[in-house]
N, C-alpha and C positions, 0 to 999 in steps of 0.2 A: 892299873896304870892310869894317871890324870891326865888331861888335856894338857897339860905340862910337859910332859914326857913325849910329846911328839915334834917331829921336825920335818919342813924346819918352820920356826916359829912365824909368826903373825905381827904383823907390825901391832896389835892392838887384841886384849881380851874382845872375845864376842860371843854374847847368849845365845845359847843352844835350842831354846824351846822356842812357841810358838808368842806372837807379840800379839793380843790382841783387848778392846776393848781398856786399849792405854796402858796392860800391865803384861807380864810375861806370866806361861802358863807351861806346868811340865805337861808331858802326853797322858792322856785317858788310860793308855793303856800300859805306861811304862816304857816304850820304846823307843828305842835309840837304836841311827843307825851312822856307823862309819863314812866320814866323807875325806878325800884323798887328794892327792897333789900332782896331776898328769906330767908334772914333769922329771918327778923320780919315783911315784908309785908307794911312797909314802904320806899313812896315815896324815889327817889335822884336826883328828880328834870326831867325836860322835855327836849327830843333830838329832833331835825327836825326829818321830814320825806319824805324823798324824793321823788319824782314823776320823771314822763318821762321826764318833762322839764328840772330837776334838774340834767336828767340822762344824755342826751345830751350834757350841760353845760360841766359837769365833763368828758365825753369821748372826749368832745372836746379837753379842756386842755391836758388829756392825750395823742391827738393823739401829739400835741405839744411835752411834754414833751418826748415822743417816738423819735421821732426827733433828738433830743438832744442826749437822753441816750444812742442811737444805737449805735453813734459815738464815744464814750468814750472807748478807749480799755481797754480790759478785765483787764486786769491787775490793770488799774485805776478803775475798776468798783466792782473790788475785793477789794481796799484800803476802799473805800465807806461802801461796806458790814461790812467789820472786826470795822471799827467804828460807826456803827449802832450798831453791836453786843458789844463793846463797852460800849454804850449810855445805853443799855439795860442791862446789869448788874450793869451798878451804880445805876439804878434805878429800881430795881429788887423790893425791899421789896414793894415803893410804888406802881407801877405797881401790884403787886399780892396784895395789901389791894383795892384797885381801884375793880380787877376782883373778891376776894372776898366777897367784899360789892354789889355786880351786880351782879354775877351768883351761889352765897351762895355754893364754893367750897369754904375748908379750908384754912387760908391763907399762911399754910405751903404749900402745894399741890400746890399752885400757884406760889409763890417763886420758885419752881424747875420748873413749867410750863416756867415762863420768864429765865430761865438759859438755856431750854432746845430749847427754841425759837433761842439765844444768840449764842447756836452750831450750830444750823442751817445756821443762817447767818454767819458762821465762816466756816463751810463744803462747802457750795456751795459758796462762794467766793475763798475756794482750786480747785477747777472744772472748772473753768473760759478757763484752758487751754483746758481742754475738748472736746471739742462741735466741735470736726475734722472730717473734711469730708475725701475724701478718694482718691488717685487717679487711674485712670485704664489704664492699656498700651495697646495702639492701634496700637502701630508702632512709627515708626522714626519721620515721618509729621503732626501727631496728639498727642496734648497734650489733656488727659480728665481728669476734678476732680470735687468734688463737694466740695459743702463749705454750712455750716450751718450759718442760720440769727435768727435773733429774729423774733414775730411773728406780734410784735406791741401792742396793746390795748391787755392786760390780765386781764377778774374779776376773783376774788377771791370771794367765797360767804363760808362764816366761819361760825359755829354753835355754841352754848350757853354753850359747854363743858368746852371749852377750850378758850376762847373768845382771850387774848391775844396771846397765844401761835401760835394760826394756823393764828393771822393777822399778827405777825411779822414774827415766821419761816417759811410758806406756800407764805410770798413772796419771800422768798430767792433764789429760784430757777428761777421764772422768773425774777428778776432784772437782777442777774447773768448774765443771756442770753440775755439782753438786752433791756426787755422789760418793759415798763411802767404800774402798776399795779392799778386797781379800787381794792379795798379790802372793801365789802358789810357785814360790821359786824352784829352779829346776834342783831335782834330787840330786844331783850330780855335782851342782855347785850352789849352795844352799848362803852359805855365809855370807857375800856382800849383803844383799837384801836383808837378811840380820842388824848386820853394821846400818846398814838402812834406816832402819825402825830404832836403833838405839839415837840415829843422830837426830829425824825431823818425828820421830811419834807423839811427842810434846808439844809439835805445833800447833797440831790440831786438837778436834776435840775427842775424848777418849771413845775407840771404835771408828772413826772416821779413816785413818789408814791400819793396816792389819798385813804382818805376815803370815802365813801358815805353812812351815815345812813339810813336807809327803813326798809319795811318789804317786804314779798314775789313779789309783785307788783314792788317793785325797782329791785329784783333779777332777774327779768322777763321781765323788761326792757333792762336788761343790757345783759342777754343772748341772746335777740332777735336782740340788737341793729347790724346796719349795719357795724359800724365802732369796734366792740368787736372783735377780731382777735380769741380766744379764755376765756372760760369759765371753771374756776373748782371750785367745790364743794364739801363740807364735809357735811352728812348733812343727813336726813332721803332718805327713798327709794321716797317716794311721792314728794319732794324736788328736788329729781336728776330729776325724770319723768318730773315734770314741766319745770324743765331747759332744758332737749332735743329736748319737744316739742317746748320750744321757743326759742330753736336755729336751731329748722331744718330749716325753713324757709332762713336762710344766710347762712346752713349749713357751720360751724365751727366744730374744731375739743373741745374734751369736756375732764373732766378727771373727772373722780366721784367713793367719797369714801364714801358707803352710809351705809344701818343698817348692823347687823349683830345678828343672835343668835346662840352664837356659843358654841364650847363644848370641854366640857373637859372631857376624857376616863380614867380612870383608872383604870388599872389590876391589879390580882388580887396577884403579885410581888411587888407589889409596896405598900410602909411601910405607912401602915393610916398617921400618924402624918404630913409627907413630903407633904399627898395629900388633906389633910384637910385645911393645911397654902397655897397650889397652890389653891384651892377651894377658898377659902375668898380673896386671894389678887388677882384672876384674875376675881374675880366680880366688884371691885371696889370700894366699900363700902364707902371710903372716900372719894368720891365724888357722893351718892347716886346711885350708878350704872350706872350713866348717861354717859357711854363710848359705843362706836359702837362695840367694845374689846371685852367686859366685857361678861366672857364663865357663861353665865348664865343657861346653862345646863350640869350639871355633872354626866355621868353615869359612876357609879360604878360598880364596880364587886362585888355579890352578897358576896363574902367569905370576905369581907373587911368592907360590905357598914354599917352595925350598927357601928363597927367602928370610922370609917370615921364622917359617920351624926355625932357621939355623939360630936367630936372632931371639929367640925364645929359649930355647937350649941355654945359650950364654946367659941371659937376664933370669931363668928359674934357678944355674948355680947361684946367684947372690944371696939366698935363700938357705942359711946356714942351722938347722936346729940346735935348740939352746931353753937350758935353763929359762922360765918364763920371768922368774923376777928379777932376771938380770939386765939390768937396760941395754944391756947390749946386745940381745936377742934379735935377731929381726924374724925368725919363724919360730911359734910354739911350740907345743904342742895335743896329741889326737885327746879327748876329754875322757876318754878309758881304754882299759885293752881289751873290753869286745868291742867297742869300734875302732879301733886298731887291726884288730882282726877281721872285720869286715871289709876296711880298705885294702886290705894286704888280698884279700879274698878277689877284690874286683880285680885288681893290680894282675893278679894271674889270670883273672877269668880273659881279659883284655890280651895276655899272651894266647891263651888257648887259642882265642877265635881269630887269629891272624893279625891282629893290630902290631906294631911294632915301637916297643919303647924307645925312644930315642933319647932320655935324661931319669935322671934318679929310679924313684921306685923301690927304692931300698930300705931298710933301717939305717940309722949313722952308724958308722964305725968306732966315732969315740965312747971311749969306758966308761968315760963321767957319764953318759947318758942313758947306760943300759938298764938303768931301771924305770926310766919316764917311756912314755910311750908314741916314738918320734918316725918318722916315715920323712925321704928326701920326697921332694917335687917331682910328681910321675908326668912326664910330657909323652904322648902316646902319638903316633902317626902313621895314616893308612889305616886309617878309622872309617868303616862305613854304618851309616844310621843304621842299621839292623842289629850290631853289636850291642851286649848287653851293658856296656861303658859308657854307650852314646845316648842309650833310652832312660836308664835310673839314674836318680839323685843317689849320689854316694856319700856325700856330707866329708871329703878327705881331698886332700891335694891332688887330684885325677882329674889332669885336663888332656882332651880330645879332641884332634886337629885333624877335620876333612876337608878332602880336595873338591872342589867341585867345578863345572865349569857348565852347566846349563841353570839357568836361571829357575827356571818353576820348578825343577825338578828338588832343586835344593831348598828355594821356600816352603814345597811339600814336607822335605824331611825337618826342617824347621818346626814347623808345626806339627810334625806327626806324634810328639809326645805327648801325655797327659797333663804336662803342670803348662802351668803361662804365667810366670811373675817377671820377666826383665829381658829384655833383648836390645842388644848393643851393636850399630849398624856404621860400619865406617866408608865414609867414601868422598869425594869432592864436587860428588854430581847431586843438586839439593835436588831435582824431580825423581833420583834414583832413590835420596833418601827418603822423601815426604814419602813416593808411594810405597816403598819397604814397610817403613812401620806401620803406614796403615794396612797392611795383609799379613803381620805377624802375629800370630795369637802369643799376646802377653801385656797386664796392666803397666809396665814401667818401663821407655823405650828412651835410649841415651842415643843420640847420633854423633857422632867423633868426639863423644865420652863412654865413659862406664866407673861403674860404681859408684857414684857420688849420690847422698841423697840432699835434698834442699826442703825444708822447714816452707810449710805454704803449697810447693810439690806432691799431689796424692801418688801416694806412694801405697801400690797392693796386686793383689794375679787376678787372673781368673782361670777357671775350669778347676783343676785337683791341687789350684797352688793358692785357692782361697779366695774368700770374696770382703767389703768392706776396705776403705782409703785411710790409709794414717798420715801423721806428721802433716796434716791440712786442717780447715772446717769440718768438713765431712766427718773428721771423728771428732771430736767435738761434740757434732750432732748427732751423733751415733747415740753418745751416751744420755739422750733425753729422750722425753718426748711428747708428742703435740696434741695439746687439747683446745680444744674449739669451745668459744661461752657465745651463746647466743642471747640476744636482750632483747626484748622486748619493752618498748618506753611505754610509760601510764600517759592517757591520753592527755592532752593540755586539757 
């Protein structure tokens, strides 16, 4: 059977193998592996799969193309960027039908993904002048300064949320600075990043940007390799760990943005209505809750919370599953049916222990959708922190509303979890807010917002949700690094 024979079609052919050192390469080893369509569970035909041999090839090229790219001043390397970002919004719609047909987000929601990629590469090619070193006065006879370089060989390992967004924008920053990018798109949805490399690979100079298809085995190669100057990650907690381990060994410097279960506080000032539409759009819904974001724990204040739930009930039915490439989707769907089956899994675990569903939780009932793999909006309520609903990242529409009505005891449970990336605090009292966010363990804090990110904005967690700032300088700077030249003047 050919890639022809599958459905439903692609708005556009797209190479299968791996993109590197400016040309396309089949696998080392022969292999190909099926990649699928989450919203009916049909085939879209088979990607390589990389191996170590495969990995080498392509970091070779790269160190090549590194070479090249160092040498190109900023300024030219910033024209490069801005028509990448360019390339990327003429071909915005196709690109987001490509990632909605592969990773069964909506293919509105992806359209804004490829726009938002498009400012990335447009921010960090403003930054280029940037990346200034410093000088220090030592006297008359001594000139000292340091100056920032590129790092060389940078992978990129991107996850199945956002497939094209984080392979185009999440290179922006290390080109900028010089460096040549492996970009290890997720196995799951492999093909924008493909379309990728067919559209700006010509930009630059050959080996300067590079796909390479795999699955966790490629990502683990390419962390450990010798020649990988640096590794960053978007991606589960168990994902990052693997990539640490396999770079301690060359020890390299790492950047990782991993799960998060995060939360969203609201008191008892704060107007139901306002906090019910923060509630449903900081889960995510529209793209099955599959965001590292997504405050899938909301504790309310007991004077609000019947409230609140009823008004969430209502605004999570608007949330209809559907076909992703159909614009008129407004919820996906799950990226495969084991994690389908995982959500389905917590969904009961959530019954077991006494929580009480109060909306969806179900498969859809329509026939057109029985073969994608779709899950309604699970609203759960009478949720206490000790349930296994309330403490893991489930990566699926499973949001969690507890009551609370003592204060420390609830920012305890706040924090009592392992990850810290985003917490969303609603209220009308600014000293209630100021001191909230400063005692919530988590890098990214919205006060009467949630979800939004802003370009400039360090955006990252801490503790097991990851460490290093994006969509700022700081990554930027990440991708360099600082060397000191000391001088010594010959005497007059």
């Amino acid at each position: 059977m050919s890639d022809d024979d599958f459905a439903p079609p692609l708005p556009c052919a797209i190479r299968r193998d791996a993109y590197y050192g400016g040309a396309w390469h089949p696998p080392a080893s022969g292999r190909h592996v099926e990649t699928f369509d989450p919203s009916t569970g049909r085939a879209l035909g088979r990607v390589m799969l990389a191996d170590a041999t495969d990995v080498d090839a392509a970091v070779a090229a790269a160190r090549t193309g590194f070479e090249a790219w160092r040498d190109v001043a900023p300024q030219e390397r910033a024209k490069v960027l801005r028509e990448m970002a360019r390339v990327v919004r003429e071909h915005a719609v196709e690109l987001a039908t490509i990632d909605a047909a592969n990773c069964g987000n909506p293919v509105r929601e992806m359209t804004s993904d490829a726009r938002v990629a498009a400012a990335q590469l447009d921010f960090f090619a403003g930054l280029v002048t940037e990346m200034k070193g410093a000088s220090i006065p030592m006297g008359p006879d001594v000139v000292n300064f340091s100056v920032r370089q590129p790092l060389g060989v940078v992978a990129r390992i991107v996850p199945f949320n956002h497939p094209f967004m984080f392979a185009a924008g999440k290179s922006a920053a290390p080109l900028a600075a010089g460096n040549a990018v492996i970009v290890k798109p997720p196995d799951q949805a492999p093909l924008s990043a493909l379309r990728l490399a067919e559209l700006i690979g010509g930009l630059l100079p050959p080996g300067a940007f590079n796909v390479l298809p795999g699955d966790r085995t490629t990502g683990a190669a390419l962390a450990g390799h010798r020649d990988v100057a640096m590794v960053a990650i978007i991606g589960s907690v168990a994902a990052g760990r693997a990539v640490m381990r396999a770079a301690s060994d060359t020890v390299k410097p790492l950047m990782l943005e991993l799960g998060g279960k995060n939360a969203l506080i609201a008191y008892p000032d704060a107007e139901p209505d306002a906090v019910a539409a923060a509630i449903v759009a900081g889960m995510n819904f529209t793209w099955c809750g599959q965001s590292c974001g997504s405050t899938s724990r909301a504790f309310v204040h007991d004077a609000i919370h019947d409230a609140v739930v009823e008004r969430v009930c209502a605004r999570a039915a608007v949330f209809v599953p559907g076909i992703a490439t159909d614009p008129a989707t407004t919820m996906g769907a799950i990226i495969s049916e084991t994690q389908l089956a995982r959500v389905m899994d917590y969904i009961e675990w959530g019954r077991r222990e006494g929580a009480r569903l109060a909306f969806g939780g179900t498969r859809p009932a329509d026939p057109a959708l029985a073969g994608g793999y779709f899950v309604l909006p699970a609203v759960f309520v009478d949720v206490t922190p000790a349930m296994k609903i309330a403490r893991e990242e489930i990566f699926g529409p499973v949001l969690s509303i507890l009551r609370w009505s003592d204060h420390e005891a609830m920012l305890a449970s706040v924090n009592a979890v392992d990850y810290g990336l985003t917490c969303a605090i609603w209220t009308n009292d600014i000293s209630t807010a100021h001191r909230t966010a400063m005692r919530v363990n988590a890098g990214y804090v919205w006060i009467n917002e949630v979800g939004k990110h802003f370009l400039g904005a360090p955006f990252g967690g801490v503790r097991h949700s990851g460490f290093g700032r994006e969509e700022c300088l700081d990554e930027l700077l990440r991708f360099t690094q600082e060397k000191n030249v000391h001088v010594r003047l010959r005497p007059e």
